[in-house]
C-alpha positions in Angstrom: 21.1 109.6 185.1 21.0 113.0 183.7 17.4 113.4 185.0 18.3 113.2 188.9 19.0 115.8 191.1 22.4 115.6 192.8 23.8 117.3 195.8 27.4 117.6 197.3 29.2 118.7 200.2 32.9 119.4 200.7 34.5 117.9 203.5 31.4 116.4 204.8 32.9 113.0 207.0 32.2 115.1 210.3 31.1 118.1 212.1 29.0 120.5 210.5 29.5 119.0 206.8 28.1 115.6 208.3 25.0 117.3 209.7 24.7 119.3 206.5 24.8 115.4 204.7 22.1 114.7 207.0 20.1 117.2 206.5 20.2 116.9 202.8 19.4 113.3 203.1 16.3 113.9 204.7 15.5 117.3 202.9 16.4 117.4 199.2 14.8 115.0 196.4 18.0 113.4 194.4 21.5 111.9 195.4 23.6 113.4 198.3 27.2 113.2 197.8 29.4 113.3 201.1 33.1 113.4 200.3 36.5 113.8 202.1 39.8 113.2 201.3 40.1 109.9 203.1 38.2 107.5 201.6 38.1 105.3 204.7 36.4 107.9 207.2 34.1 108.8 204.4 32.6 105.5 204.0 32.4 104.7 208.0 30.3 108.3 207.6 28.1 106.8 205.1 27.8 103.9 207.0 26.8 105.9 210.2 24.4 107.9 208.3 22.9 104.6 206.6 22.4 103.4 210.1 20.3 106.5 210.5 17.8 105.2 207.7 19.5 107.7 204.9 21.2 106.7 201.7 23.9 109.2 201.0 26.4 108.2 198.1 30.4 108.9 198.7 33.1 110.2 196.4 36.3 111.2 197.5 37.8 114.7 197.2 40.9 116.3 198.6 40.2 120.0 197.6 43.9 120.7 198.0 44.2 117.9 195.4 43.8 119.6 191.7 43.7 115.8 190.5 40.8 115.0 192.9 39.2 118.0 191.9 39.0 117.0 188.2 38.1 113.1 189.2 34.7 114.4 190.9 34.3 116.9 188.4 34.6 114.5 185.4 32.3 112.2 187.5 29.5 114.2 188.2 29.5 115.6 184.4 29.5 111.9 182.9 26.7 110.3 185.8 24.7 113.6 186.2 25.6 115.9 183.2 26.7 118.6 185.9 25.5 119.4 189.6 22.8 121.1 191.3 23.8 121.9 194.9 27.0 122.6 195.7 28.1 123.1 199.4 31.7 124.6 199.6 32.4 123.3 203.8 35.6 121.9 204.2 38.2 123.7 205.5 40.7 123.8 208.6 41.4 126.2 211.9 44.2 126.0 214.3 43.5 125.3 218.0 43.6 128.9 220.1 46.6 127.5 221.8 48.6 125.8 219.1 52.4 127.3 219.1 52.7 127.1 215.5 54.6 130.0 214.2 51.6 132.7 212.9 53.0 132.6 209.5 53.0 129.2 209.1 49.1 129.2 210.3 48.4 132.1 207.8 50.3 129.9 205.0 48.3 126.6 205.7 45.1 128.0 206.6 44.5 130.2 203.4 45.9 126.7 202.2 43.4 125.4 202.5 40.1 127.2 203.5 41.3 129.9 200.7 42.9 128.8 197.8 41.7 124.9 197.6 37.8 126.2 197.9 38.8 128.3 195.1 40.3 125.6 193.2 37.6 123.7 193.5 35.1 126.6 192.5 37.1 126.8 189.1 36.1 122.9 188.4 32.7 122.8 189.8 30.6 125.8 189.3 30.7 125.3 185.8 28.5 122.0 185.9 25.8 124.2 188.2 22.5 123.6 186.7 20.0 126.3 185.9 18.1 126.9 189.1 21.4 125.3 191.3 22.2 126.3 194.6 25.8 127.5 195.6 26.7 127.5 199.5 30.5 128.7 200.7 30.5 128.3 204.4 32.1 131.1 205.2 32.6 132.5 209.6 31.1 135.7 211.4 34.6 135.7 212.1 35.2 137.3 209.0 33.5 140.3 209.2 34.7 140.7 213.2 38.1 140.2 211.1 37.6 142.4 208.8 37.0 145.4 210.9 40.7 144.9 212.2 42.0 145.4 208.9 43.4 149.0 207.7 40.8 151.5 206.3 42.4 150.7 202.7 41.7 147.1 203.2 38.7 147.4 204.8 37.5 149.6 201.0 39.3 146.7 199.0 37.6 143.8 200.3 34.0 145.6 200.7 34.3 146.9 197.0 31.6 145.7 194.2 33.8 145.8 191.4 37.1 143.7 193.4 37.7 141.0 190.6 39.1 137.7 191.6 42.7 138.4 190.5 42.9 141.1 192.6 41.1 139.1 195.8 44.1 136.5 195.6 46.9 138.6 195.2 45.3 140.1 198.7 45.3 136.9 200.0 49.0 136.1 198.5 50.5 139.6 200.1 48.6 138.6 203.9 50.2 135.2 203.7 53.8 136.7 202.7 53.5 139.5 205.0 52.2 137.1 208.0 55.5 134.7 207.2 57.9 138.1 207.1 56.2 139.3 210.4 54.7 142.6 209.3 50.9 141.8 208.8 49.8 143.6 211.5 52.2 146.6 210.5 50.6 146.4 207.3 47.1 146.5 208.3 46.2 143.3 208.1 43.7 141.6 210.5 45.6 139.2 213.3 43.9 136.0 212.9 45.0 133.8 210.0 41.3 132.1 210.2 39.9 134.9 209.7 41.8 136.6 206.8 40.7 133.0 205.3 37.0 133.6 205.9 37.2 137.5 204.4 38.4 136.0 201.4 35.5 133.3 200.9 33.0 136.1 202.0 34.6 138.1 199.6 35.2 135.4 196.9 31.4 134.4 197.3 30.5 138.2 196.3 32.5 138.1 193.4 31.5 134.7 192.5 27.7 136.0 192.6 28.3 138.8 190.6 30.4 136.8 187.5 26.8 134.5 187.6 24.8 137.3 186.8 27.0 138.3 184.0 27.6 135.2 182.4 24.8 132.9 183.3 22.0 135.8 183.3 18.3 134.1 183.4 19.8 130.7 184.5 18.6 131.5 188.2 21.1 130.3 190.2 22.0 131.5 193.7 24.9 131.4 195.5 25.7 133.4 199.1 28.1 132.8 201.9 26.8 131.7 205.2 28.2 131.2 208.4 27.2 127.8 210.5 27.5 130.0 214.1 29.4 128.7 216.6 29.1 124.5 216.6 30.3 122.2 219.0 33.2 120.1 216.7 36.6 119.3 216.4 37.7 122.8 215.2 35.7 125.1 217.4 35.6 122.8 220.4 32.8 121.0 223.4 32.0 124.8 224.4 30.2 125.8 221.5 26.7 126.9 222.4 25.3 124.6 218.9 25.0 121.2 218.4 26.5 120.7 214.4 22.6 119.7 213.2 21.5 123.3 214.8 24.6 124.7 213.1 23.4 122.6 209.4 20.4 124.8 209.4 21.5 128.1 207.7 24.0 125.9 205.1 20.9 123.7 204.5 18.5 126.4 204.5 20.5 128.4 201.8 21.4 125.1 199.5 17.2 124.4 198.9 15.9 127.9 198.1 13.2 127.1 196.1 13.4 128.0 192.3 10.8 131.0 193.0 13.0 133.2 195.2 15.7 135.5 193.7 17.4 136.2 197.4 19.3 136.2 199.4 22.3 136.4 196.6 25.8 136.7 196.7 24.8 137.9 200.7 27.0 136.7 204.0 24.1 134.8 205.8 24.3 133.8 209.3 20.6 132.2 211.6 18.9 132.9 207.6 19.7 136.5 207.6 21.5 138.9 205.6 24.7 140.2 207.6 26.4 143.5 206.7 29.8 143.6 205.3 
């Protein structure tokens, strides 16, 4: 099956990456992947969505799950010989109110939205086709976070020539500072959500820039993005979009058409460019 186009999103059993599924089942011309790490509220999504008249295709993935990683990487190379739409959504975000101790938030958020979207970047951006699309959803809460962090930090994360390495071992010292109490001494932002959305802002750049030195000519784009504020789980019934209003920009991003050259390696929030 080689010769059919195939799509995936991360985390996509509800919220935002559901309506991103949607989207794509309606929008793009090949095979739409939803996963999440449990199998059984990943198939009642396809189900729902198959109600709907679509035909999206499951796979499971844990992104904290090296293992599962691999499985859907080795998958999608042998069925498809490699993937051309890659949507980077799931992640997690503590409720306002939770009492959970900060550095305990800091350690499980970056977790997650951080280091397992990076993990799962390592395995599956190699199979990107020539002309693929590359989506990490990223927050506008990064760059609100961003502006709370230390002139120095503020240079380190806005720098063109920041290399990977040096992004996590940023990420590494908020985490250890945030458990020891001193991030804020330190000049780090106060918002363990955020600091996890500067580094996939920040990641994306990087990720954008290693693309056009190793896979010059191949034309593929990839950006950050940020859904705006959507009515799920994580953000709450107060949001002021419904999650297929907050699908748009993801979507939007994911089927640039092979003729277009931008927006790339850009934070893009209502499909514009946002400064960083």
């Amino acid at each position: 099956m080689s010769g059919v186009r195939v799509a995936l999103v991360t985390g996509g059993n509800k919220g935002i990456g559901l309506a991103i599924v949607r989207a794509l089942c309606k929008q793009f011309h090949g095979d739409v992947y939803l996963t999440a790490r449990n199998p059984q509220l990943g198939e009642e999504a396809v189900q729902d969505l198959k109600k709907e008249g679509l035909s999206p295709l499951f796979h499971q993935l844990d992104i904290n799950d090296q293992k599962s990683i691999q499985c859907l990487r080795d998958f999608l190379k042998d069925k498809y010989g490699g993937l051309d739409v890659l949507i980077n959504n799931a992640g997690i975000a503590f409720k306002v109110k939770d009492d959970t101790p900060f550095g305990t938030q800091a350690e499980v958020t970056l977790k997650t939205n951080f280091f397992a979207t990076l993990d799962a970047c390592h395995e599956l951006l190699p199979l990107i086709k020539p002309h693929g699309r590359v989506v990490n959803v990223s927050s506008m809460v990064s760059p609100r976070a961003l502006a709370q962090c230390s002139q120095e930090f503020q240079e380190r994360f806005r720098s063109d020539t920041i290399t990977e390495e040096e992004l996590v071992k940023l990420m590494e010292q908020f985490v250890e500072d945030a458990k020891n109490g001193v991030h804020q001494k330190k000049g780090w932002a106060n918002t363990a959500y955020g600091m996890s959305k500067i580094g996939v802002t920040v990641l994306s750049r990087i990720q954008a820039r290693m693309l056009k030195e190793t896979r010059k000519g191949d034309g593929i784009i990839l950006n950050a993005c940020c859904p705006g504020w959507v009515r799920t789980d994580m953000a709450g019934p107060n949001a002021t979009k419904s999650p297929d209003e907050g699908a748009v920009t993801p979507v939007y991003l994911a089927l640039l058409p092979e003729s277009v050259d931008s927006p790339y390696g850009e934070l893009v929030s209502e499909k514009k460019v946002q400064p960083w």
